[in-house]
C-alpha positions, 0 to 999 in steps of 0.5 A: 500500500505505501509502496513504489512499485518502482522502488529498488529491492535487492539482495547481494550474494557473495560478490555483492560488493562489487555489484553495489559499488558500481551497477547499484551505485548508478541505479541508486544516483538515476533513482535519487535524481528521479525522486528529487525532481519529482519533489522539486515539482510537487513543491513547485505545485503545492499550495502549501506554505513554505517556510513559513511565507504566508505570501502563498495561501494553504488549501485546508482540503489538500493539507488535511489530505497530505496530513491523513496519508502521512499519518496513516503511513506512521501508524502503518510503520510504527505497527509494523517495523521490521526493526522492533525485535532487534531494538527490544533485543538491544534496549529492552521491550520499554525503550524500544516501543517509546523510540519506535513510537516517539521518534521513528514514527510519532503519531503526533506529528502533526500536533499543535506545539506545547508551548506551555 
């Protein structure tokens, strides 16, 4: 569900180091520079503001839509995080849920700030 299908997936057998110093290395630059000229264009196109310039008016309906989907994304991830026994294993069962679901994949990200 929150997957590209043109993501990258692999696994390198013994050897592997050549084949990610090279032919890896150039597929991983063509998909960066992809990924950062898509981003360069939903920027261009986001109502949104940017840095905090109030010159660019925000369109509530597509901030909530962009919110919603992250969040959902971040609860997705927090419940299923492949690194979670490891972590457990590591810091222990307490650290490794507070780390996993304060830090790595906070539900609140959207929060008004507590300046209290």
């Amino acid at each position: 569900r929150f997957f590209s299908e043109e993501a990258i997936w692999t696994r390198l057998g013994a050897g592997g180091g050549d084949v990610a110093g090279t032919v890896l290395y150039e597929a991983f630059g063509d998909y960066l520079d992809l990924y950062l000229d898509v981003l360069g264009r939903a920027l261009d196109d986001s109502p949104q503001t940017v840095a905090g310039d109030d010159s660019v008016p925000q369109d509530p309906g597509v901030v909530e839509g962009r919110a919603g989907a992250i969040g959902d994304y971040l609860a997705y991830r927090s419940a299923n995080d492949p690194a979670r026994p490891m972590l457990q294993r590591l810091y222990g069962e307490e650290f490794a849920e507070r780390l996993i679901a304060e830090v790595l994949f906070p539900a609140n990200v959207f929060a008004a700030p507590d300046h209290a």
